[in-house]
Every structure is written in C-alpha cells, then in structure tokens.
TIZA-481003 format. One line per field, with one value per residue: chain; residue number from 1; residue in one letter; x negated, y, z of N, C-alpha, C, CB in turn. Coordinates in nm, 3 decimals. Glycine has a CB too. Example, Ala and Ser with C-alpha at 12.3 -4.5 7.8 and 13.67 -1.06 7.14 Angstrom:
<recs>
chain: (A/A);
n: (1/2);
res: (a/s);
n.u: (-1.319/-1.285);
n.v: (-0.569/-0.225);
n.w: (0.780/0.708);
ca.u: (-1.230/-1.367);
ca.v: (-0.450/-0.106);
ca.w: (0.780/0.714);
c.u: (-1.320/-1.290);
c.v: (-0.330/0.003);
c.w: (0.780/0.787);
cb.u: (-1.131/-1.408);
cb.v: (-0.447/-0.060);
cb.w: (0.905/0.572);
</recs>
This chain:
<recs>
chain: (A/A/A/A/A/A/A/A/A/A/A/A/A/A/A/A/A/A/A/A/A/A/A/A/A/A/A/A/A/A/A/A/A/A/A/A/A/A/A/A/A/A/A/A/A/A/A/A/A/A/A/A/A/A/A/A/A/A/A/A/A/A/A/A/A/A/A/A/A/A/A/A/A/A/A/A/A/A/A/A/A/A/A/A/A/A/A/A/A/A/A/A/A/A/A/A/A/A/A/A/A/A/A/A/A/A/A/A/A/A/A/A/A/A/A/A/A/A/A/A/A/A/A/A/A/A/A/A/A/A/A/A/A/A/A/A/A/A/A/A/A/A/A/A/A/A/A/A/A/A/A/A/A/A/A/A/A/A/A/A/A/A/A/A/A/A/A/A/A/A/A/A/A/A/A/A/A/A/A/A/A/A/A/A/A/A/A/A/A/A/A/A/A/A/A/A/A/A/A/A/A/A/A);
n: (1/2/3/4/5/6/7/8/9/10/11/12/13/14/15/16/17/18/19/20/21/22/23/24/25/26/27/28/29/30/31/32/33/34/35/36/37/38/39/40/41/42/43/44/45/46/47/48/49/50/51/52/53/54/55/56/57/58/59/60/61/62/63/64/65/66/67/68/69/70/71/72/73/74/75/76/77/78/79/80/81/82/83/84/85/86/87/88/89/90/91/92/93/94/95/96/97/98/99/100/101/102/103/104/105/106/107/108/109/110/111/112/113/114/115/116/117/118/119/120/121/122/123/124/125/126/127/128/129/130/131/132/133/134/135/136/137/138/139/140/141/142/143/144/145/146/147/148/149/150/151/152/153/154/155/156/157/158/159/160/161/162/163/164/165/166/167/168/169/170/171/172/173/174/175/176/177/178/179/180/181/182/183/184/185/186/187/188/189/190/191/192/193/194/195/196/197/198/199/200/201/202/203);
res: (x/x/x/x/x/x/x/x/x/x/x/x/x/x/x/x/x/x/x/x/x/x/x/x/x/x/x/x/x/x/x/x/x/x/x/x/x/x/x/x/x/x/x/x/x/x/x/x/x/x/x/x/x/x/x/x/x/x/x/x/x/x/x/x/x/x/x/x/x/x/x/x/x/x/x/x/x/x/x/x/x/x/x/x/x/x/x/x/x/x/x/x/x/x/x/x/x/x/x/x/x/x/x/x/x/x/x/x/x/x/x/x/x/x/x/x/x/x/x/x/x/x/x/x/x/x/x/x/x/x/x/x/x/x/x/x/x/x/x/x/x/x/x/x/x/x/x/x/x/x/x/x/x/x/x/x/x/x/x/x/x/x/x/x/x/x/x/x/x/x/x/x/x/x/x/x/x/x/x/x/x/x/x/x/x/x/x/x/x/x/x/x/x/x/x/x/x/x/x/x/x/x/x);
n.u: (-4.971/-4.888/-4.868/-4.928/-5.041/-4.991/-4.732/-4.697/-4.772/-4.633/-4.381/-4.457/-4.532/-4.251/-4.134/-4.261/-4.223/-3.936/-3.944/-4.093/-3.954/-3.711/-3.823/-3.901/-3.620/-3.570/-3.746/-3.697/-3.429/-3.453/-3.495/-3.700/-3.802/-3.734/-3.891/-4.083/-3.914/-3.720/-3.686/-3.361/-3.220/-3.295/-3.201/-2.940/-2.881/-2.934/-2.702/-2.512/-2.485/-2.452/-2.620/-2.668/-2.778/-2.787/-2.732/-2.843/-3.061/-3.236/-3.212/-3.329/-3.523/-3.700/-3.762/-3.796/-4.066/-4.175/-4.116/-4.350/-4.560/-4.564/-4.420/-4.610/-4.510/-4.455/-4.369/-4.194/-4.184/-3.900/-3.822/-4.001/-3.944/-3.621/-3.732/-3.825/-3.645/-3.411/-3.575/-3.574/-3.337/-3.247/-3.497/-3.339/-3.082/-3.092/-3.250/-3.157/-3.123/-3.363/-3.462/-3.412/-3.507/-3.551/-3.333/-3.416/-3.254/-2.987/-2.699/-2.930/-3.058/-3.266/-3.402/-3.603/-3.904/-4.019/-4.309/-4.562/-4.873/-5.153/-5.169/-5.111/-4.933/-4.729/-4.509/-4.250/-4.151/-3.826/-3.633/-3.339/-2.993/-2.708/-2.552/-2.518/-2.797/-2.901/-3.186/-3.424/-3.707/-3.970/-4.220/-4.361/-4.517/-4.356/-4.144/-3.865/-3.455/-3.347/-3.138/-3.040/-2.957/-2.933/-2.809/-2.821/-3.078/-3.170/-3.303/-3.163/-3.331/-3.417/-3.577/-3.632/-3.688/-3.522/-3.306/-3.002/-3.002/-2.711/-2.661/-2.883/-2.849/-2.550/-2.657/-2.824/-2.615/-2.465/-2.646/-2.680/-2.440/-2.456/-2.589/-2.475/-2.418/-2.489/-2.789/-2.889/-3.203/-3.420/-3.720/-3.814/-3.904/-4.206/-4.454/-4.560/-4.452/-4.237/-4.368/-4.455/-4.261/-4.170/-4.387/-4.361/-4.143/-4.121/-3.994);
n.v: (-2.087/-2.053/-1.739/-1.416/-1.288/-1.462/-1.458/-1.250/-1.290/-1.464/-1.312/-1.099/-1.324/-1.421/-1.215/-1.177/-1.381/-1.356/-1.126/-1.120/-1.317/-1.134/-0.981/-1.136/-1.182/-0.911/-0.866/-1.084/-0.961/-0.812/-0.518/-0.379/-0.103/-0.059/-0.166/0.004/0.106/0.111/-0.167/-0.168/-0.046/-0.207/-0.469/-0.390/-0.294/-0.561/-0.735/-0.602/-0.717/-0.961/-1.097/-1.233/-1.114/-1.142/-0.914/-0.950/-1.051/-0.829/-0.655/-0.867/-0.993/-0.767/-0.525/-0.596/-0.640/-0.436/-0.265/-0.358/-0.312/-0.020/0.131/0.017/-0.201/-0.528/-0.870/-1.097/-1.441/-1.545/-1.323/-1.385/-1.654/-1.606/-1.414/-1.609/-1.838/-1.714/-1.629/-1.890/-1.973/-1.800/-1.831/-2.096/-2.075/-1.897/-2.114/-2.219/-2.009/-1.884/-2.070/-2.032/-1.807/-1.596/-1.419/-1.324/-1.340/-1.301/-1.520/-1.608/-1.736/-1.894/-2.022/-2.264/-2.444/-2.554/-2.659/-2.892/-2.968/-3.066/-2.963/-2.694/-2.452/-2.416/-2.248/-2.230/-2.036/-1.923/-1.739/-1.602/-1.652/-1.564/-1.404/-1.131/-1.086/-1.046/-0.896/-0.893/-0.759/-0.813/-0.880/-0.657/-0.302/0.014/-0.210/-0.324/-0.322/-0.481/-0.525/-0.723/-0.744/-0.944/-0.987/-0.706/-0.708/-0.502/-0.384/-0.235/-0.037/0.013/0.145/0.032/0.156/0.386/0.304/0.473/0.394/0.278/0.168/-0.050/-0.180/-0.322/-0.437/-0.639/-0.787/-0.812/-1.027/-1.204/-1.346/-1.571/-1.752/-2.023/-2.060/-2.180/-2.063/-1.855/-1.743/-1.780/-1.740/-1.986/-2.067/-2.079/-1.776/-1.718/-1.839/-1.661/-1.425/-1.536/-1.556/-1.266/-1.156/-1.301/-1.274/-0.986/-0.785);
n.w: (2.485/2.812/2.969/2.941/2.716/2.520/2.529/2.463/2.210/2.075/2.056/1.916/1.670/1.595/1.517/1.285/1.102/1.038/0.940/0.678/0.618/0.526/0.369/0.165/0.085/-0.021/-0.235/-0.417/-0.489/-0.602/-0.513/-0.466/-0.426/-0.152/0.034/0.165/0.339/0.661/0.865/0.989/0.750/0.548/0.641/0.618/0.304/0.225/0.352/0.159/-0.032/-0.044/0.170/0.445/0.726/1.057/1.318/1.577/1.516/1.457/1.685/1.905/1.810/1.631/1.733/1.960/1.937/1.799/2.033/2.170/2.045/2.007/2.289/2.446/2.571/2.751/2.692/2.844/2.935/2.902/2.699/2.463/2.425/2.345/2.115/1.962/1.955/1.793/1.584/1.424/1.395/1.179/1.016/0.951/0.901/0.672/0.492/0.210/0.059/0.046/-0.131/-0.375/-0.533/-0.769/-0.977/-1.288/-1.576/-1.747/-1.911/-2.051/-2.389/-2.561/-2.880/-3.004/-2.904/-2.601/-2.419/-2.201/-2.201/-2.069/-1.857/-2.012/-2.132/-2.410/-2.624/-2.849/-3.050/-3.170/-3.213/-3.095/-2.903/-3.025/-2.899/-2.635/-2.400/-2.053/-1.925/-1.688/-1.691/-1.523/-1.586/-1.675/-1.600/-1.549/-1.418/-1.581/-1.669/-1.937/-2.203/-2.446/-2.786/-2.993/-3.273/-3.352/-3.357/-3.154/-2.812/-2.576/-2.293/-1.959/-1.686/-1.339/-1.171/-1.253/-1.142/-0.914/-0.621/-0.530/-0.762/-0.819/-0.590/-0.655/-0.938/-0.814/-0.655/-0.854/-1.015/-0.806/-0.780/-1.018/-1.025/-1.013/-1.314/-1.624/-1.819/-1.724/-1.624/-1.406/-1.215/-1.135/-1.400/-1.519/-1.529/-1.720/-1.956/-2.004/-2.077/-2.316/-2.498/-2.457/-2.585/-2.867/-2.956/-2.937/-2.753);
ca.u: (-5.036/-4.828/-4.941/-4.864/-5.137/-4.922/-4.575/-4.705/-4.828/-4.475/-4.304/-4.493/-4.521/-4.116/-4.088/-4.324/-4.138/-3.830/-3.932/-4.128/-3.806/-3.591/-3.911/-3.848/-3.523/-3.550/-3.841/-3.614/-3.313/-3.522/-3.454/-3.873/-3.751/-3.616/-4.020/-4.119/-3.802/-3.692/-3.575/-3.216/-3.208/-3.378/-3.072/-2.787/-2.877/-2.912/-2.550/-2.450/-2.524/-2.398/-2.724/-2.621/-2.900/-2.729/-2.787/-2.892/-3.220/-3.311/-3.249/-3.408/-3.677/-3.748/-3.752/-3.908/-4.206/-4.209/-4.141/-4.495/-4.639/-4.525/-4.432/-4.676/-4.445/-4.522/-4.307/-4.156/-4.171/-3.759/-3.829/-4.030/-3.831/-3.493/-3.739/-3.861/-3.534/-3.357/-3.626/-3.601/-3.215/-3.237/-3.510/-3.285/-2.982/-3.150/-3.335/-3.110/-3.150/-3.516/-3.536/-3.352/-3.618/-3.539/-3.291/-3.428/-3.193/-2.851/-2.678/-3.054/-3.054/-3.389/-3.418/-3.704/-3.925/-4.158/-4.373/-4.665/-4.994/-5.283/-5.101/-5.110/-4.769/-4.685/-4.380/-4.253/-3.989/-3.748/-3.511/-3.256/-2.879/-2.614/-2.472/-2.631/-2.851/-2.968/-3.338/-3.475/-3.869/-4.088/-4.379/-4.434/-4.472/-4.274/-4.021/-3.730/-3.347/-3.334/-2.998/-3.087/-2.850/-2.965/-2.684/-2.864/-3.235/-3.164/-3.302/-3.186/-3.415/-3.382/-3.674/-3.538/-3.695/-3.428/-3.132/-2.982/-2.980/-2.591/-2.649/-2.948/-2.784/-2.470/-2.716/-2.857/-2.533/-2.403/-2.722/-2.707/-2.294/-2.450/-2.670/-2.440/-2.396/-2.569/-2.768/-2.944/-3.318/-3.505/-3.895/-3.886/-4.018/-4.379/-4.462/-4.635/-4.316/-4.114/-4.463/-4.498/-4.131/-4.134/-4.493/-4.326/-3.965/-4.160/-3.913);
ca.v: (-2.017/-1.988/-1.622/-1.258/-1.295/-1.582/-1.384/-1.091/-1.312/-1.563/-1.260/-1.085/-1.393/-1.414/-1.084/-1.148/-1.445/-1.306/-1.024/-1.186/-1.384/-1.008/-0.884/-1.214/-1.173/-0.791/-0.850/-1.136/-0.918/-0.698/-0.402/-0.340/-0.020/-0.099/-0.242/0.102/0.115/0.076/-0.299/-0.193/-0.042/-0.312/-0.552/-0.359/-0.364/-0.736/-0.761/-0.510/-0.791/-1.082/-1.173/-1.198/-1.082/-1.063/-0.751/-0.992/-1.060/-0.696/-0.615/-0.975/-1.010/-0.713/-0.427/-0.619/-0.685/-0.253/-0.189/-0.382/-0.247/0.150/0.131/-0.098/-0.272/-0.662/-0.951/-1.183/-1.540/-1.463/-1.248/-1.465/-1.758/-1.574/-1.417/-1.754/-1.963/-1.653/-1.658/-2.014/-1.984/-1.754/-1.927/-2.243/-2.055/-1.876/-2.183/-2.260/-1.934/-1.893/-2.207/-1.980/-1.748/-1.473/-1.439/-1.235/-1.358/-1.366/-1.503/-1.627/-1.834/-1.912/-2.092/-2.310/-2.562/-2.532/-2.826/-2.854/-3.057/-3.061/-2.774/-2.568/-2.430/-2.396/-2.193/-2.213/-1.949/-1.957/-1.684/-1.621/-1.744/-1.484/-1.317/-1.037/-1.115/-0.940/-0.972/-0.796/-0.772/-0.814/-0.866/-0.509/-0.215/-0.029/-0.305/-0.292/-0.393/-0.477/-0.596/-0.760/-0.750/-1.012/-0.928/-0.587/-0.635/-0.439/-0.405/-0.149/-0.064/0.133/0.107/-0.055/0.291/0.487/0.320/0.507/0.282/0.207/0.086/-0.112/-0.287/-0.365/-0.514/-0.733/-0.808/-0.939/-1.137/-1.303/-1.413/-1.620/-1.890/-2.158/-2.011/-2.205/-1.969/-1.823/-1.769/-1.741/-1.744/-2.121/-2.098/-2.043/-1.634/-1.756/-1.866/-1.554/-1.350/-1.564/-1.531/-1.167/-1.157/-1.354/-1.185/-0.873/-0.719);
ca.w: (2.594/2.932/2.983/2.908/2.591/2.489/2.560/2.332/2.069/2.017/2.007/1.756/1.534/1.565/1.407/1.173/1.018/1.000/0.841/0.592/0.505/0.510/0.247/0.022/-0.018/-0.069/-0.361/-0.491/-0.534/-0.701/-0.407/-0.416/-0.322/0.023/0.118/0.263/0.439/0.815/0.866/0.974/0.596/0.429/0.655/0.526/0.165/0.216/0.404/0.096/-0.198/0.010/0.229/0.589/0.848/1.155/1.390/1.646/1.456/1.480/1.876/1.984/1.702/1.550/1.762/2.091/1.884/1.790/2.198/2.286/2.017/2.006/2.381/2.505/2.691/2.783/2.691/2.950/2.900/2.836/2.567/2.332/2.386/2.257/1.977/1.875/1.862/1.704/1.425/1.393/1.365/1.116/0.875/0.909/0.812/0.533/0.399/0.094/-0.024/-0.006/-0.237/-0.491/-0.572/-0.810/-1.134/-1.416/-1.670/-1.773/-2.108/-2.199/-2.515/-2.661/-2.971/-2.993/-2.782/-2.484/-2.404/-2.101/-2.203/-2.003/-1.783/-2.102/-2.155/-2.545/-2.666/-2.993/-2.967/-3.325/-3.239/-3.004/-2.943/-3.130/-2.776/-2.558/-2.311/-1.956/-1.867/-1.560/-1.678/-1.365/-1.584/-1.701/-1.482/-1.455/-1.396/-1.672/-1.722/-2.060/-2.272/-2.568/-2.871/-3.099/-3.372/-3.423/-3.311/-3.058/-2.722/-2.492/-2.156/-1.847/-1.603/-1.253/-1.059/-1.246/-1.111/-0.806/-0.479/-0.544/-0.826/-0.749/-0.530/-0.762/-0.976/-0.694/-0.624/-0.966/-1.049/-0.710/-0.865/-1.119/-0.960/-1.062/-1.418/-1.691/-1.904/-1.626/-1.618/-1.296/-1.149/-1.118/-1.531/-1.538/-1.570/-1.899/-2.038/-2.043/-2.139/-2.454/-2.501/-2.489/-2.714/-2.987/-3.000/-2.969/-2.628);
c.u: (-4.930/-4.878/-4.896/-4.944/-5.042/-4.781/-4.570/-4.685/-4.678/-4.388/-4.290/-4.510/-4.329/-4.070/-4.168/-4.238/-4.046/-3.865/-4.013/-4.002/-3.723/-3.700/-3.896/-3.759/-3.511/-3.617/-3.727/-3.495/-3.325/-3.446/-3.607/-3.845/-3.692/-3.761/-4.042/-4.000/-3.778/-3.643/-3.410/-3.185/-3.226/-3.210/-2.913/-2.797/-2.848/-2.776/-2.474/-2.422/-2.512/-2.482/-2.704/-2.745/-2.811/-2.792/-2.859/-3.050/-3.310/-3.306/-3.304/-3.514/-3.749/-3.816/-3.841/-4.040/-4.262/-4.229/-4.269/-4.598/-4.671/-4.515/-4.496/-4.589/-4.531/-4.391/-4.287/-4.164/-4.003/-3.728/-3.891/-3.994/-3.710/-3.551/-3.769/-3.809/-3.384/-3.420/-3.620/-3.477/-3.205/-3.351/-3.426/-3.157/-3.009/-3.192/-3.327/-3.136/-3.268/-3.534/-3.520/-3.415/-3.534/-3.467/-3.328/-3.390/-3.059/-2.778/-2.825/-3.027/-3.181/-3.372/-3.573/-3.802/-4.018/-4.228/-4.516/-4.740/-5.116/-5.278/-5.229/-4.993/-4.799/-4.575/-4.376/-4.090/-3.949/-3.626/-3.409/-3.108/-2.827/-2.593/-2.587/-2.662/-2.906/-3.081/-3.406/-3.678/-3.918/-4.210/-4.473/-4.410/-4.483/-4.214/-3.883/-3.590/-3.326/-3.187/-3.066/-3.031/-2.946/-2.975/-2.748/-2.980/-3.258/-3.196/-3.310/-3.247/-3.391/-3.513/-3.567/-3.531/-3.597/-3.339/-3.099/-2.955/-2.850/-2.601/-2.741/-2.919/-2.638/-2.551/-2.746/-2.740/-2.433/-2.513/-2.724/-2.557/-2.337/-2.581/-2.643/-2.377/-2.499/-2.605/-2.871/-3.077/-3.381/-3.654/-3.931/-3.953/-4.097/-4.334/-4.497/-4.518/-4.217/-4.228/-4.502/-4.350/-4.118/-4.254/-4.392/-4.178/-4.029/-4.045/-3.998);
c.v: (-1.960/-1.893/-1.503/-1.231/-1.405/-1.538/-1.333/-1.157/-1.399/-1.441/-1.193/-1.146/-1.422/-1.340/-1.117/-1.264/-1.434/-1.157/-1.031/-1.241/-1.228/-0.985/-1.006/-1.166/-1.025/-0.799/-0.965/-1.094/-0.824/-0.501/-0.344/-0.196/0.067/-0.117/-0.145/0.145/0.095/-0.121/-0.264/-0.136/-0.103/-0.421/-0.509/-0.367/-0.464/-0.783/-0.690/-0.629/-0.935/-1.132/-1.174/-1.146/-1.036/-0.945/-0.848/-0.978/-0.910/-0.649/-0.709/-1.017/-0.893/-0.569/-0.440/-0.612/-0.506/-0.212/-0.240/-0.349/-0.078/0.210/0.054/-0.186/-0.440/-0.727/-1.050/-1.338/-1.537/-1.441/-1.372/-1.600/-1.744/-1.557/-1.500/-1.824/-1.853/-1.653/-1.803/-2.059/-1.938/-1.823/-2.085/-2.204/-1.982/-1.990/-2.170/-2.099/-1.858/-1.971/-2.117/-1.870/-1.624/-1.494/-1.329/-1.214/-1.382/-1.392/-1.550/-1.751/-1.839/-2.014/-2.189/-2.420/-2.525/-2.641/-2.724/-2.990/-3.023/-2.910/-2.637/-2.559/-2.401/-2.356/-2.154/-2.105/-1.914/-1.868/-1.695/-1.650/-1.550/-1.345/-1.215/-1.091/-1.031/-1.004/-0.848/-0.818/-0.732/-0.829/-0.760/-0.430/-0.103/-0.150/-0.227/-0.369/-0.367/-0.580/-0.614/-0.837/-0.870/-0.961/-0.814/-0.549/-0.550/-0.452/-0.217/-0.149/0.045/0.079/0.092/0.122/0.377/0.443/0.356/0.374/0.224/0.118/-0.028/-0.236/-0.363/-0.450/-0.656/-0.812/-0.939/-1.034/-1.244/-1.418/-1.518/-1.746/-2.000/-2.116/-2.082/-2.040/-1.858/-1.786/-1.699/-1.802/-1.919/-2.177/-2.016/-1.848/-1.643/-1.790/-1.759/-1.429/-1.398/-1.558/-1.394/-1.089/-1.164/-1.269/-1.023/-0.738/-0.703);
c.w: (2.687/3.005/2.936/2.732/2.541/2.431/2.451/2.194/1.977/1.967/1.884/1.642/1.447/1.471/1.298/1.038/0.996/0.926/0.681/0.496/0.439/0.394/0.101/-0.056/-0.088/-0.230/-0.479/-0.557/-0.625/-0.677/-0.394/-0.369/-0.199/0.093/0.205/0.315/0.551/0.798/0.895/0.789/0.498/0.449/0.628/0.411/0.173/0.207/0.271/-0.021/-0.120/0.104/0.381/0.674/0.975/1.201/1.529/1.669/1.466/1.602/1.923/1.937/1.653/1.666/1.970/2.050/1.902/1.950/2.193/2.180/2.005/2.181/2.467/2.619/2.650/2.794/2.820/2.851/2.865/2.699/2.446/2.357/2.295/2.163/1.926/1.821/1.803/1.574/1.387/1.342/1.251/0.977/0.838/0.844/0.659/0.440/0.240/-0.005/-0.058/-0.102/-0.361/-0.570/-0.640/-0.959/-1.188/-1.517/-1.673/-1.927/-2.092/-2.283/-2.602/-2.772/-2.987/-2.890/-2.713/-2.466/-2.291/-2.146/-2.167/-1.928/-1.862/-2.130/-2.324/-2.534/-2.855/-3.011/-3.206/-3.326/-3.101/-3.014/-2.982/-3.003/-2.708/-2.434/-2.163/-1.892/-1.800/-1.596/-1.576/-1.414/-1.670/-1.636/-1.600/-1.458/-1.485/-1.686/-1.836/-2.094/-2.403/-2.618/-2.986/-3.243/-3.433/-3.397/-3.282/-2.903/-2.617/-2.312/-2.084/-1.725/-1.464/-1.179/-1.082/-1.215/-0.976/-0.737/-0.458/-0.658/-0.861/-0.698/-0.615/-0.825/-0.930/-0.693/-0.724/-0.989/-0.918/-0.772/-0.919/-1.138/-1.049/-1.194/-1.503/-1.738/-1.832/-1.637/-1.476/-1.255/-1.151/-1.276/-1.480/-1.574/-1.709/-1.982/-2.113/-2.102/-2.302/-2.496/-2.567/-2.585/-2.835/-3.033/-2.986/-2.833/-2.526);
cb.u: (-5.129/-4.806/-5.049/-4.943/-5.320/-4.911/-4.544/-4.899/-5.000/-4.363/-4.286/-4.571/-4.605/-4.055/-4.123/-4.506/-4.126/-3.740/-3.980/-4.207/-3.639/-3.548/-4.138/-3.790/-3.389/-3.618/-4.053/-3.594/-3.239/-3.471/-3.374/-4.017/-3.747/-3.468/-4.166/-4.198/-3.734/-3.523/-3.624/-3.120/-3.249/-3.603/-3.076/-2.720/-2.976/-2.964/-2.506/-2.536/-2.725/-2.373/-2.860/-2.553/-3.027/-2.708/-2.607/-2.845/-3.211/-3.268/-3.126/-3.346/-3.648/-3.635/-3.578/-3.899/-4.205/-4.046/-4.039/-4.530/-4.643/-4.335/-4.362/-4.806/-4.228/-4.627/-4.344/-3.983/-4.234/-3.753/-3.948/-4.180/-3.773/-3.398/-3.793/-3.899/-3.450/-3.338/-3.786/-3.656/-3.135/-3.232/-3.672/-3.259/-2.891/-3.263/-3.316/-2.937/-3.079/-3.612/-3.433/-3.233/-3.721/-3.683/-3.140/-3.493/-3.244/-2.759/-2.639/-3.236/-2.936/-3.517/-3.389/-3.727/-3.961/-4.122/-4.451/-4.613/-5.015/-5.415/-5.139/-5.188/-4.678/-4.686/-4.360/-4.253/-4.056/-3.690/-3.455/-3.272/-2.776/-2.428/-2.404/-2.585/-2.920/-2.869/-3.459/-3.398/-3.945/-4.076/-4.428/-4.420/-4.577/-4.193/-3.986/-3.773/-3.241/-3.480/-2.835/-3.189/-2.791/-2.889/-2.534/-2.792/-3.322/-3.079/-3.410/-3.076/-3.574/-3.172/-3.810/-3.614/-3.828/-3.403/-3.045/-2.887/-3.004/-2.478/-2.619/-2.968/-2.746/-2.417/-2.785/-2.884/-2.503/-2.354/-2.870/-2.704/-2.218/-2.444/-2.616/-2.338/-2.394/-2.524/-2.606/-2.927/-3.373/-3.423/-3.907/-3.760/-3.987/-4.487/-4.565/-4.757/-4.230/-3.992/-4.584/-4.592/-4.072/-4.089/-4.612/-4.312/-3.778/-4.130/-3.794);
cb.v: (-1.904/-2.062/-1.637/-1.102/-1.336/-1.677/-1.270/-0.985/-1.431/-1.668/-1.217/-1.051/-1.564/-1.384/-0.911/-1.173/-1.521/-1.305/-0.903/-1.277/-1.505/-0.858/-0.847/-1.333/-1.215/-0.682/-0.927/-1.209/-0.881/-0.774/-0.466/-0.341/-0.019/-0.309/-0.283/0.213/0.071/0.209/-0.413/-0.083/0.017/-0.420/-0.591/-0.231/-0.372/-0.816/-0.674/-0.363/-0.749/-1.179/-1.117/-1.333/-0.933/-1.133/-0.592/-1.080/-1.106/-0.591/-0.592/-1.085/-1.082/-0.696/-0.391/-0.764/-0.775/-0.139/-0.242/-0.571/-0.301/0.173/0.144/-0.041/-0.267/-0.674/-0.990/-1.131/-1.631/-1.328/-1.097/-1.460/-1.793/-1.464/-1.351/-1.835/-2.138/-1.545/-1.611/-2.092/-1.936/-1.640/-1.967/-2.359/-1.979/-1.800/-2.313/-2.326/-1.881/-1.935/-2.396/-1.940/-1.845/-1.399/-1.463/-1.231/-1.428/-1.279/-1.303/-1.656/-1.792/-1.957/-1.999/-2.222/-2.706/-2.493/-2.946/-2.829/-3.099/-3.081/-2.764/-2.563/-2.269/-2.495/-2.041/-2.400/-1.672/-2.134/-1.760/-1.532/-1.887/-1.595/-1.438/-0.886/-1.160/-0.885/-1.046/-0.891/-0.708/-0.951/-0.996/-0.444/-0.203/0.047/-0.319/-0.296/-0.383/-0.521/-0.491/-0.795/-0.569/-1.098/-0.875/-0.485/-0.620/-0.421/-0.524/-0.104/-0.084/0.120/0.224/-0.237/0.385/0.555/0.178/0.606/0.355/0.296/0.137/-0.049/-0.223/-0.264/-0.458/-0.662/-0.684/-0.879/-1.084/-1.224/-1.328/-1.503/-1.940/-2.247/-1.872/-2.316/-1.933/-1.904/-1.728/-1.762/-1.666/-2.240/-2.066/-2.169/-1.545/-1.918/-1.927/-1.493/-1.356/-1.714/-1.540/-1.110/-1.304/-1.524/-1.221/-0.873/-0.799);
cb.w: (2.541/3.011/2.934/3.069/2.613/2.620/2.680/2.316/2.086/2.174/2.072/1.741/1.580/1.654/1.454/1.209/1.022/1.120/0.920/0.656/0.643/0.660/0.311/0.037/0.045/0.038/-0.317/-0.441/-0.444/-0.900/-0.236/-0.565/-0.334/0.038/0.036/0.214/0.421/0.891/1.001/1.118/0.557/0.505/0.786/0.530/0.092/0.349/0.580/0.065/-0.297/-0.083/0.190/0.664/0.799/1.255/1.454/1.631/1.273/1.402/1.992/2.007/1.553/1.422/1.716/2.165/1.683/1.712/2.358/2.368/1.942/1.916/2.391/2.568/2.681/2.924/2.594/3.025/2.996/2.876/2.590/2.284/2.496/2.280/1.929/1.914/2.021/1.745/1.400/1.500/1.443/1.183/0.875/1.042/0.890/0.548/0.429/0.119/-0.012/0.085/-0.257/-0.457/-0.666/-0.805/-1.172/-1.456/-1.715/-1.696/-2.220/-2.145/-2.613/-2.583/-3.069/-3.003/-2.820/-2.330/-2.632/-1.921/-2.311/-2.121/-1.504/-2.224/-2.046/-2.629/-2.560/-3.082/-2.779/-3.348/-3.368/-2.945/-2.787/-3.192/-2.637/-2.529/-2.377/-1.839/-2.009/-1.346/-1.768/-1.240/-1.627/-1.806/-1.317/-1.442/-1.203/-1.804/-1.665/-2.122/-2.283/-2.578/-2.935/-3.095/-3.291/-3.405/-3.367/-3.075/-2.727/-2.512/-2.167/-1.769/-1.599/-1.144/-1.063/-1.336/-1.133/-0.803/-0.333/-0.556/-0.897/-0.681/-0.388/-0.849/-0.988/-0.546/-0.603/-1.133/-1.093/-0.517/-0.989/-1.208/-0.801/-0.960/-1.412/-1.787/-1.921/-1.551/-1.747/-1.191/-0.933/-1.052/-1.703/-1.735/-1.489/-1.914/-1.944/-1.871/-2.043/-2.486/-2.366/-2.369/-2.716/-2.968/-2.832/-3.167/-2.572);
</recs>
C-alpha cells in the first residue's frame, strides 16, 4: 500500500520482526528476565553473551515504530523502506543462530535407548555416564540449574530467578561456548524426552 496507512504499517511490522528475533534469542539464552525490559537492555545483554544487535536496528527499527505510536508521528515512505531492509538485514544475519535454538545441557551422558514408533517416543533410560553434568530445567517452574553428580547421587539445584543479572548472563554466555561440543543437549530433543529422563532418574 503506496500510502501513509501503508508507511505506518511496514514500519510497524519491521519492528515487530526484529524484535521477535531480539525476544528469541533472549528466551533461548535463558535471559526470560530481560522480556519486561526496554529493547536497548534486552540488546546489550545480547551484545554481553556474544549476540550482536547492532544499535542501528534500534534508531531505524525500533524506536520509529514507538515515535508513531507514543508520538503519533507518521512515517514517510523513507522511513519504512530503511525499517524494512534494516529488519531484513538483520534476520539474514541472525539466521544461523536462530536455527540453534536453546542448550539445556552440558556433559549429558544418558545410558540407555530412545526409540520413536508411531510418533510415540519411548525412553529406556539405564543410568547415567560417571562425570557431572549441567542441565538448565525449562520444564519445571520455577526454571532450575541443576549439576548432577552421578558418582554420589547427587543433584545440586539453584532456581535460574536466583542468579543475579551478571551472572545470568555468564551463564548465557558459557552455554552459548559449547555449540560445537559433543555432549551437549539442546530443545531440538522432543520436551518428552528430557521429562521421561528426569521421571526415571528421579532429578
């Protein structure tokens, strides 16, 4: 729509997909504490734990969208052109790390076999490997970092809400490290997987 209704609307969808991507990666880094945040606070964490967001993206995408809605101002054909092929720059340079979803595991070593028939997942879980493990539970609330000692059927936990915002991000920071780390466990297993997992081992 070549029009001022048209103008408004490119610009506001600009922002909206870029900030969509900035709320992925925040929930992925496991920052859920950043959501009710400003966007420049949400894009420095990010930049803090390796995630680039330029500053661009927030004076040409983010903050035109807030003027026409807070200051009713009115987009120029101008305007939602730059915010369009700035958000478009920015989900193409992000892509690869949208694919990457979310690590909840480090060190994991399950013992035992999984199998999928008639998309029914089965887990036959037999124990875990010898070493300590780090598993970020996302599927109990609160949300917990748990270490889990094998060796002494031991599992120590810390809910995520108590870790101060430095260290938070630290966290973020090392699990993002360890991508290309066998050993790994992240979101691309089934939620059912790591729930019958943590049934059967009793964590």
């Amino acid at each position: 729509m070549n029009d001022q209704f048209g103008f408004d609307l490119a610009t506001c969808y600009a922002k909206r997909a870029v900030c969509q991507r900035i709320d992925a990666f925040t929930l992925n880094s496991h920052l859920r504490r950043y959501l009710r945040k400003k966007y420049p606070q949400k894009i420095d964490a990010l930049r803090e734990i390796g995630i680039s967001i330029p500053d661009i993206v927030r004076r040409w995408v983010i903050q035109p969208r807030n003027d026409l809605e807070h200051q009713y101002d009115s987009a120029t054909i101008e305007d939602a052109q730059t915010a369009i092929e700035i958000a478009d720059l920015l989900l193409r340079a992000t892509a690869e790390e949208a694919k990457q979803g979310s690590i909840i595991a480090i060190a994991w070593s399950v013992l035992g076999l999984t199998s999928m028939s008639a998309g029914k997942l089965t887990v036959q879980f037999d124990g875990f490997g010898p070493d300590p493990m780090l598993f970020v539970d996302i599927l109990e609330k609160p949300e917990a970092v748990k270490i889990v000692i094998p060796r002494d059927s031991e599992v120590i936990l810390t809910p995520l809400a108590d870790f101060p915002d430095s260290e938070a991000r630290e966290l973020a920071r090392f699990l993002r490290q360890h991508w290309s780390v066998s050993g790994r466990g992240d979101t691309s297993s089934p939620a059912e997987y790591y729930c019958e997992v943590k049934r059967q081992a009793g964590i």
